[in-house]
VOPAGU-2260 file (C-alpha; in pm, 1 decimal, decimal comma):
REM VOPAGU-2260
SITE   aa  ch    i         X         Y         Z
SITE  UNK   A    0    7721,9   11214,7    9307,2
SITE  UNK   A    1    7948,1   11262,0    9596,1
SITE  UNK   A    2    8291,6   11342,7    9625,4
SITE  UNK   A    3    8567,7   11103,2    9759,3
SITE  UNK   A    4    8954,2   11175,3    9832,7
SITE  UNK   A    5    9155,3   10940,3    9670,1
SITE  UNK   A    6    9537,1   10881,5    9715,9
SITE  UNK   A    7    9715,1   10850,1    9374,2
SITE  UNK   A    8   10032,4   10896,3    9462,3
SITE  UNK   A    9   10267,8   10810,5    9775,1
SITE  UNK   A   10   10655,4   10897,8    9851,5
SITE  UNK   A   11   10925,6   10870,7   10150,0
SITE  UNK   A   12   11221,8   10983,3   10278,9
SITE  UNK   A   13   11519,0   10871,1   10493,2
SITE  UNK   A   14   11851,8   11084,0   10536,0
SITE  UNK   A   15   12194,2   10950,9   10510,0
SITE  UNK   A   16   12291,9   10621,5   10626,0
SITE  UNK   A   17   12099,4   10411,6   10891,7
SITE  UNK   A   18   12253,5   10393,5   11213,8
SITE  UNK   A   19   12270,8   10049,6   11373,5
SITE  UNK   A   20   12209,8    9973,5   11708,3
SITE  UNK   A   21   12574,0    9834,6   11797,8
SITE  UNK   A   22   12680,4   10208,7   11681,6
SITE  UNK   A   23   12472,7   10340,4   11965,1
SITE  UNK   A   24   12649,8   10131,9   12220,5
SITE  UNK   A   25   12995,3   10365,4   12148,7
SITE  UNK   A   26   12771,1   10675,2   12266,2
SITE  UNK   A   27   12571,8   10527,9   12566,0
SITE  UNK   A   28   12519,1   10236,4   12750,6
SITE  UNK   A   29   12323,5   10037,7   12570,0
SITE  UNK   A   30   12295,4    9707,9   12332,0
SITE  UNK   A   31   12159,4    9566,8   12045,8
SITE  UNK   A   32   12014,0    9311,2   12214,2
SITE  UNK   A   33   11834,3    9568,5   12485,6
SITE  UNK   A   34   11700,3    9786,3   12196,8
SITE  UNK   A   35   11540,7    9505,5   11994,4
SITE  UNK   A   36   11419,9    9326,2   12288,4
SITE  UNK   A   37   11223,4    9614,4   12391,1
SITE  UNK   A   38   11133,3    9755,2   12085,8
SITE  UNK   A   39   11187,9    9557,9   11757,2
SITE  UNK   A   40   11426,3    9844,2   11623,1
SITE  UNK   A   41   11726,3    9769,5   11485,9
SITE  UNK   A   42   11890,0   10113,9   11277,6
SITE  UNK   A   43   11732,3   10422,9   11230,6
SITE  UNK   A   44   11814,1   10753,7   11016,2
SITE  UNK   A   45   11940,5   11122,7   11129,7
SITE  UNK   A   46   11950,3   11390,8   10955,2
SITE  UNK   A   47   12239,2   11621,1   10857,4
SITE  UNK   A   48   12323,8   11935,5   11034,4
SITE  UNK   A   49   12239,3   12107,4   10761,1
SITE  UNK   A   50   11951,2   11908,6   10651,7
SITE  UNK   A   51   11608,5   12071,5   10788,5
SITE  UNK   A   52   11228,4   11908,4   10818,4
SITE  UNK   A   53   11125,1   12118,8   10462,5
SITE  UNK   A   54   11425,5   11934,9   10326,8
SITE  UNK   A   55   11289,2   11580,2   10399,1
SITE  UNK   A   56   10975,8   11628,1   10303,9
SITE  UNK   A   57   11032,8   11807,7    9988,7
SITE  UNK   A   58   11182,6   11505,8    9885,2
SITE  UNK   A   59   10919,4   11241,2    9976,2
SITE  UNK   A   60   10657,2   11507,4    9832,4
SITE  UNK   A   61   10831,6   11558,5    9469,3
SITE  UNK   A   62   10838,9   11166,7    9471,4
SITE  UNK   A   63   10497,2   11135,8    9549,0
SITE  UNK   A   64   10371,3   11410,4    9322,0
SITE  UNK   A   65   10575,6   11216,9    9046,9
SITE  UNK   A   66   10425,7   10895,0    9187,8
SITE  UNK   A   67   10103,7   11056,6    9076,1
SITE  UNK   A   68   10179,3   11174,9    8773,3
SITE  UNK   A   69   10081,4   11512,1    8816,4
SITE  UNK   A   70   10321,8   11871,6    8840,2
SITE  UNK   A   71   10337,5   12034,5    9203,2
SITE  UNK   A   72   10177,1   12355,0    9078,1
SITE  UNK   A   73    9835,7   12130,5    9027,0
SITE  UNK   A   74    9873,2   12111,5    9391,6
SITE  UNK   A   75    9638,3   12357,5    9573,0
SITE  UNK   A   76    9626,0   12251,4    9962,0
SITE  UNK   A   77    9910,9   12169,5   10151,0
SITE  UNK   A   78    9917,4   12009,1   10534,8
SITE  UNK   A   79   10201,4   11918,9   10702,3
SITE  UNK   A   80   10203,5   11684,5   10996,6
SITE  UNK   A   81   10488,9   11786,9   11193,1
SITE  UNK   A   82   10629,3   11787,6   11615,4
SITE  UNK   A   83   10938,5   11983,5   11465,0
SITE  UNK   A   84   10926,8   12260,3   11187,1
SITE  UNK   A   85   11220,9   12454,6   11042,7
SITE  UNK   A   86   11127,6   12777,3   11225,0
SITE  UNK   A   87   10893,6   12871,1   11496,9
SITE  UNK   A   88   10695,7   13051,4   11199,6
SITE  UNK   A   89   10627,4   13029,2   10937,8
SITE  UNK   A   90   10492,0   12690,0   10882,1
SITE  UNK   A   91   10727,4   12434,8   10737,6
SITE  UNK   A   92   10418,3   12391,8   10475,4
SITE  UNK   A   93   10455,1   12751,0   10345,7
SITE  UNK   A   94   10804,5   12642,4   10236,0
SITE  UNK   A   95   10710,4   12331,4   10046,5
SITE  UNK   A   96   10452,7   12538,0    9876,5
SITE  UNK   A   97   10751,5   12758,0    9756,7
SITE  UNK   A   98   10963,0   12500,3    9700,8
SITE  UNK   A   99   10678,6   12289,2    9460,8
SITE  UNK   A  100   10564,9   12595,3    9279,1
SITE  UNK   A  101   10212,5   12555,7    9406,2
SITE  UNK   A  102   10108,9   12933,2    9395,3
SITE  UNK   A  103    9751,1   12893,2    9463,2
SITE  UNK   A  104    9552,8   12759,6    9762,4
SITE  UNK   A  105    9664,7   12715,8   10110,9
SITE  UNK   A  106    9915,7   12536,6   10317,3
SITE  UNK   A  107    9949,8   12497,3   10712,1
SITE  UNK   A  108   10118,4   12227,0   10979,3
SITE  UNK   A  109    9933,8   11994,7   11181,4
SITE  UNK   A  110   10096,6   11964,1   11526,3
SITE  UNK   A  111    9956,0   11617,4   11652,5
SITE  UNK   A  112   10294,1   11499,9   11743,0
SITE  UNK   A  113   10291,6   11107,3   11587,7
SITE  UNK   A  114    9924,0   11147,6   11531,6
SITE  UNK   A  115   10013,2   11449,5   11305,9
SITE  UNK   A  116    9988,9   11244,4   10972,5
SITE  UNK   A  117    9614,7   11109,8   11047,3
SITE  UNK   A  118    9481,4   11473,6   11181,6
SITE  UNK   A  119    9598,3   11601,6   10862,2
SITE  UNK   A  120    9443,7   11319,1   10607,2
SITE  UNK   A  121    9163,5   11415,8   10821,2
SITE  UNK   A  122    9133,0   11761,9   10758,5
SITE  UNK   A  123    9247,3   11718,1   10438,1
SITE  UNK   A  124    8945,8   11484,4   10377,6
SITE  UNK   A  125    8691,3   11722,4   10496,2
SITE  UNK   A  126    8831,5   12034,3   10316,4
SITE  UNK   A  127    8808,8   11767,2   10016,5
SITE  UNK   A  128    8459,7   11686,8   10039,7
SITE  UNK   A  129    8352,7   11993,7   10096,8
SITE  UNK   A  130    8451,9   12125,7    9763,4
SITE  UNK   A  131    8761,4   12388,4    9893,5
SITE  UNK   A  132    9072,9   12168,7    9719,1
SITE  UNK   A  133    9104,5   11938,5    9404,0
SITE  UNK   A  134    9414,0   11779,7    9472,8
SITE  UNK   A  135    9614,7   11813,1    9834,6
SITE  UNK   A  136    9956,8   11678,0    9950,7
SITE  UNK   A  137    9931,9   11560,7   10281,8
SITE  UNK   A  138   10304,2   11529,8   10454,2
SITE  UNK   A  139   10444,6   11418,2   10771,0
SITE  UNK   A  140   10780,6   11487,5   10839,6
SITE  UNK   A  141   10992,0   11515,8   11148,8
SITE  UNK   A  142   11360,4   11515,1   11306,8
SITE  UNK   A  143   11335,2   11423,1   11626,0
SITE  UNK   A  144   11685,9   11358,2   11645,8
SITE  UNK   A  145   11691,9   11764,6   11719,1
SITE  UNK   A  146   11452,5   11637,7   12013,1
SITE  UNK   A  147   11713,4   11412,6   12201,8
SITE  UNK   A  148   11853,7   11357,4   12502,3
SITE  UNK   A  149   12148,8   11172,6   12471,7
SITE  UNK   A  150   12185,5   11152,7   12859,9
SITE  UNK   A  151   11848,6   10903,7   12873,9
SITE  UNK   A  152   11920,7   10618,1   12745,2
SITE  UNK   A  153   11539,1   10450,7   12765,6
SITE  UNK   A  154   11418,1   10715,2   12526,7
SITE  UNK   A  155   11743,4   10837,3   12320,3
SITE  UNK   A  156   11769,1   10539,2   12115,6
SITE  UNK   A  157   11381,2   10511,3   12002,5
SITE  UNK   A  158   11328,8   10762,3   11749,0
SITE  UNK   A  159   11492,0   10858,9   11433,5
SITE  UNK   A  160   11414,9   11115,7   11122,3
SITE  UNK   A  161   11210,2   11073,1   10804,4
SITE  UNK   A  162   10939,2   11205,7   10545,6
SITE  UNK   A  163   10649,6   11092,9   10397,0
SITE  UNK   A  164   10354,0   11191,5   10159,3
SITE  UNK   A  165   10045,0   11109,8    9973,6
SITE  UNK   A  166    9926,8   11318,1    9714,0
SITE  UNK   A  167    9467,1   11309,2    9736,7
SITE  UNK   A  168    9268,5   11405,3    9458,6
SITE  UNK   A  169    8876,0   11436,3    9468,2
SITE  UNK   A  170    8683,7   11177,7    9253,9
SITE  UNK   A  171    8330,3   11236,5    9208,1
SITE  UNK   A  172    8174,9   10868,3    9317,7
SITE  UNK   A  173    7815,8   10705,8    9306,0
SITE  UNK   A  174    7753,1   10669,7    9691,3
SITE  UNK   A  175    7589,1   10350,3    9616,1
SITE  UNK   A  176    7911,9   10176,1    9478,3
SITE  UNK   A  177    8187,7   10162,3    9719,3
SITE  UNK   A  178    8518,6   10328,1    9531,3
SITE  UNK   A  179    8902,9   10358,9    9561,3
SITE  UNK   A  180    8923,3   10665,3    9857,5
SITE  UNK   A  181    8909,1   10766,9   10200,7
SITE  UNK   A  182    8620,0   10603,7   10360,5
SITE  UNK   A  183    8596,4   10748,1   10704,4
SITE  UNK   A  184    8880,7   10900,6   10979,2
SITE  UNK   A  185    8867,3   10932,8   11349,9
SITE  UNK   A  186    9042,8   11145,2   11583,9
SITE  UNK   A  187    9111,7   11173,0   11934,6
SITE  UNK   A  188    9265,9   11327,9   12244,9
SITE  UNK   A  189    9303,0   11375,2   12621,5
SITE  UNK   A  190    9487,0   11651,9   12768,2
SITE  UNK   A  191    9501,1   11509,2   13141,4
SITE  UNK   A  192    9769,7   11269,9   12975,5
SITE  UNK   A  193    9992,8   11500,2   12883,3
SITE  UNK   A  194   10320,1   11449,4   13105,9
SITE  UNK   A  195   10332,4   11103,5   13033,8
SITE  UNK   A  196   10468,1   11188,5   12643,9
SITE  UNK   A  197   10598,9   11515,7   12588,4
SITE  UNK   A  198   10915,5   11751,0   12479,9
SITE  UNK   A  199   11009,5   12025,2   12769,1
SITE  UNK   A  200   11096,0   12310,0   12558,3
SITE  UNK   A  201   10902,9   12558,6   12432,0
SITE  UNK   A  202   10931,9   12963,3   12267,8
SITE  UNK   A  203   10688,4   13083,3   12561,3
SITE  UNK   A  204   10797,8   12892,8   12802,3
SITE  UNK   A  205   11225,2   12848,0   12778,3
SITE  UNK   A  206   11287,4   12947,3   12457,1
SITE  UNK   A  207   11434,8   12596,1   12366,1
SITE  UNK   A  208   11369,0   12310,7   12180,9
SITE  UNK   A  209   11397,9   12082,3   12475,8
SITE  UNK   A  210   11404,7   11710,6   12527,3
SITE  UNK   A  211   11103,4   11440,1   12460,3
SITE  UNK   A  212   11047,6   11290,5   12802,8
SITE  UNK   A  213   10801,2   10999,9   12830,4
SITE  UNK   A  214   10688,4   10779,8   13073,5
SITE  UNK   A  215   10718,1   10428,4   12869,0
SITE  UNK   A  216   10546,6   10224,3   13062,8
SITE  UNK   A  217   10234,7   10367,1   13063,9
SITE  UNK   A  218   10234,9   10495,2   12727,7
SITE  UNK   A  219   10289,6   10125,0   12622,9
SITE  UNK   A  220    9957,1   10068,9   12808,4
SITE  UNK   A  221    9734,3   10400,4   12679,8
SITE  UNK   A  222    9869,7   10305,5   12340,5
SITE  UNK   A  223    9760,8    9945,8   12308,0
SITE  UNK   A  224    9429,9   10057,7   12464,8
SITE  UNK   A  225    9393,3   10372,6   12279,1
SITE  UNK   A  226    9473,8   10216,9   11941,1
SITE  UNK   A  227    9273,7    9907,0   11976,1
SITE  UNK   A  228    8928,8   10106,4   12076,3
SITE  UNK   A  229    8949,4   10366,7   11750,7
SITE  UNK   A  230    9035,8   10068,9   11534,3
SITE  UNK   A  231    8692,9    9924,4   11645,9
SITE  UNK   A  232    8507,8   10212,3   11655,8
SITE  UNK   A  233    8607,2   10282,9   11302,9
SITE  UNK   A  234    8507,9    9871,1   11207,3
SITE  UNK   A  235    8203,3    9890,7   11386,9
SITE  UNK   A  236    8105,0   10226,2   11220,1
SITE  UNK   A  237    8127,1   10099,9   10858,7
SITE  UNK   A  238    8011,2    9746,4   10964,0
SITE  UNK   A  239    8341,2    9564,6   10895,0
SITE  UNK   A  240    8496,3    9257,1   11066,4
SITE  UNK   A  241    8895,1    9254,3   11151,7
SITE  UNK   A  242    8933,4    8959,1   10903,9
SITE  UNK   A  243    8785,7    9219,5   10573,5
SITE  UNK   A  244    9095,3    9431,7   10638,4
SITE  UNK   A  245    9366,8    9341,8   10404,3
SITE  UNK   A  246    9625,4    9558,4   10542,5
SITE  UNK   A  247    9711,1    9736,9   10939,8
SITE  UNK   A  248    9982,7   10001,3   10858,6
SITE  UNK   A  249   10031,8   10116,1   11206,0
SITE  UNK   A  250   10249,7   10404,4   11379,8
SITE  UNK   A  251   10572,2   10222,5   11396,1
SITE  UNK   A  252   10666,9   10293,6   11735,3
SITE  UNK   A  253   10698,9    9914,3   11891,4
SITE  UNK   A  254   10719,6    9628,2   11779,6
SITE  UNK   A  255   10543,7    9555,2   12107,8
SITE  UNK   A  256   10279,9    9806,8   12116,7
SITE  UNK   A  257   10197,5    9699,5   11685,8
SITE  UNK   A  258   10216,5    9292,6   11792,7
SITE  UNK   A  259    9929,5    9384,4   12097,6
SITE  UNK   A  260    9730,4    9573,2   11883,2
SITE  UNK   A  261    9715,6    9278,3   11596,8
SITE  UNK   A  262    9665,5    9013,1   11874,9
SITE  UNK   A  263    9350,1    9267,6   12004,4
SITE  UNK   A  264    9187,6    9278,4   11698,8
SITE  UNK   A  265    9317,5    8932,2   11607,3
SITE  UNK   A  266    9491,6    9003,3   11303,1
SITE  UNK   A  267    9806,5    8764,8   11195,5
SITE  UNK   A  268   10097,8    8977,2   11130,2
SITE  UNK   A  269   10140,8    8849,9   10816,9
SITE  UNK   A  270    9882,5    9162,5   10770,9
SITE  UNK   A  271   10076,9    9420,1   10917,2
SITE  UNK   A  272   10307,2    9662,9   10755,1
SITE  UNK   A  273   10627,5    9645,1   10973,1
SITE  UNK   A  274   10896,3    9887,3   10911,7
SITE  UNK   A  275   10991,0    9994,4   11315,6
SITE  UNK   A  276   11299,3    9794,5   11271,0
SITE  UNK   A  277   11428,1   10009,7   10969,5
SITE  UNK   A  278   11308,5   10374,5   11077,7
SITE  UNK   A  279   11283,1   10346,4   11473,4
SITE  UNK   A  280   11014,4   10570,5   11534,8
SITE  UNK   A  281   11000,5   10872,5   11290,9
SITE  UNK   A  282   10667,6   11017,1   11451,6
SITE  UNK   A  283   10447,5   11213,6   11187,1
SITE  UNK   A  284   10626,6   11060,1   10907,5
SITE  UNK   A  285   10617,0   10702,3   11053,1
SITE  UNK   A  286   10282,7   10624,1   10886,2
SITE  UNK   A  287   10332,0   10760,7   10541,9
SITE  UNK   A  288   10652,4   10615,1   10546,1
SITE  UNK   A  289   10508,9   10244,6   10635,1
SITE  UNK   A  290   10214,6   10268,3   10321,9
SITE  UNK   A  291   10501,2   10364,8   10058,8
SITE  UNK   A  292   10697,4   10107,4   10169,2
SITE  UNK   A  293   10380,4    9863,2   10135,9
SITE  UNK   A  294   10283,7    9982,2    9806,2
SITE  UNK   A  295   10660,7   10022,5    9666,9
SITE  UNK   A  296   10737,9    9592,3    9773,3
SITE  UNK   A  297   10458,2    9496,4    9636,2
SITE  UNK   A  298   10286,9    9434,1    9946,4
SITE  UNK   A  299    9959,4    9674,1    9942,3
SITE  UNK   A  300    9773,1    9643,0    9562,4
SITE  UNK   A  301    9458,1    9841,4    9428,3
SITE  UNK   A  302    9180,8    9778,7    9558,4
SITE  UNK   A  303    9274,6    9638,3    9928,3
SITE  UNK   A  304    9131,4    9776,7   10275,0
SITE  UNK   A  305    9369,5    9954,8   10425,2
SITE  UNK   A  306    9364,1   10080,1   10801,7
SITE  UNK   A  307    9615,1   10307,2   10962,6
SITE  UNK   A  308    9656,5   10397,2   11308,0
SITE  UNK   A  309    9813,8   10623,8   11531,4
SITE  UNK   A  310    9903,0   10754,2   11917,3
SITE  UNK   A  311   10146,0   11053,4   11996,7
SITE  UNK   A  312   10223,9   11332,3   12282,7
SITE  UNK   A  313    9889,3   11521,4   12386,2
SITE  UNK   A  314    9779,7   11217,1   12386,1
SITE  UNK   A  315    9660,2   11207,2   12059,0
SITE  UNK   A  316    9552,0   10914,3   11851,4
SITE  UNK   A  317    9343,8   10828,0   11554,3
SITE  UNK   A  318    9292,1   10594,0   11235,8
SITE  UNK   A  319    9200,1   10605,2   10887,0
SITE  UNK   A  320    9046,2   10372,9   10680,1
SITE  UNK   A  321    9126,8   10421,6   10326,1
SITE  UNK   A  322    9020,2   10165,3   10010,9
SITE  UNK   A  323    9332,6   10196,0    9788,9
């Protein structure tokens, strides 16, 4: 028998009120008109001044440890997918551990910027199947709204905040019968790209948090490339067609970027998870958010083929494919 991570249990969270585009245009110059041209968002979330990264994503983890039906001291690995943690150290998963009265086992971030969520199902996979966790929360969580700058208008009004988690649990599976889990991951980076997506703070180098700076137009590029080739490496590795796939829950970054990728692999989007125009682009969290909104309307069912996707900062990309 081998063993399989499963995901029993998903949950998400958004702070406060969204924030329309038209409520940007009082701050900068801007429209609603330019931002959803561009990019397909219309509102996004910020958090509170007083509401931190551990704070989001205690809430989408209690929601999907409850999703799961399970307590959060059953939980005994913790990963975090996060560009912005409450503190420099410890890790913002340390806290949730705490917080969820998990007292054995380990817990760390993943810093994979909006790849973070994938690296970390990854990891958490392979810890998984090699017999050092039962049951793992895997979280991505960020507020990149500490990261603006509210004097660039191209990339100020592109991201918000947000959490989201899945809860995996190991399920001891006949190989030769193909079973509700993770069925294979695939991650990736290149360093040379580094200035074309990144934040220019840092505790050795300024001691600040800084601002994300990004070179959209060839991001857009790298990302529709990027995306497109590990979706078919991971298709052609398990022998799949684009058409077996029931669901694409992509990094919700553009509407743009998500509607090339489909058309690559020609997928309709009536098969793709959409949520950019809700959250903007909530990095780490923007996948987990996307499959809890899929599974919560209905949308994604047990049993369906499920493929997520990512590309952040580094750059980093990756996908998962995952049979719920």
């Amino acid at each position: 028998m081998d063993i399989q991570s499963r995901i029993i249990g998903c949950g998400s969270y958004l702070p406060g009120n969204p924030v329309y585009n038209h409520m940007l245009e009082e701050k900068i110059d801007t429209s609603d008109e330019w931002i959803k041209t561009r990019t397909g968002i219309s509102q996004r979330h910020y958090a509170a001044n007083n509401e931190f990264t551990s704070d989001m994503a205690l809430v989408a983890s209690q929601r999907a440890i409850e999703h799961a039906g399970i307590k959060g001291s059953d939980i005994d690995l913790i990963v975090v997918g996060t560009t912005t943690p409450d503190r420099t150290f410890p890790a913002t998963a340390v806290r949730l551990q705490k917080y969820l009265g998990c007292e054995t086992g380990a817990a760390f971030d993943v810093q994979a910027v909006c790849s973070g969520f994938i690296y970390a199902l990854s990891i958490v996979n392979s810890m998984i199947k090699t017999g050092q966790c039962k049951k793992a929360l895997v979280v991505g969580a960020d507020t990149l709204s500490r990261l603006l700058n509210w004097e660039d208008r191209t990339t100020c009004v592109l991201f918000g905040d947000g959490a989201g988690a899945v809860v995996l649990e190991a399920k001891r599976v006949d190989p030769k019968e193909p079973k509700p889990g993770i069925i294979s991951t695939h991650i990736h980076s290149d360093g040379k790209y580094e200035e074309l997506l990144y934040c220019d703070g840092g505790p050795s180098t300024n001691q600040t948090a800084g601002f994300i700076k990004m070179e959209g137009k060839e991001v857009f590029k790298h990302a529709v490339n990027n995306l497109a080739s590990v979706v078919k490496e991971i298709l052609y590795e398990n022998k799949l067609k684009p058409e077996e796939i029931d669901w694409l829950v992509p990094h919700q970054a553009n509407k743009r970027i998500i509607e090339s990728t489909a058309k690559k692999l020609k997928m309709p989007m009536s098969k793709v998870i959409l949520t950019v125009d809700m959250h903007a682009n909530t990095s780490a969290a923007s996948i987990p958010l996307a499959l809890d909104y899929g599974i919560k309307n209905a949308k994604i069912k047990s049993g369906d083929l499920i493929l997520m996707e990512a590309m952040g900062g580094g750059l980093t990309w990756g996908a998962s494919l995952v049979r719920m």
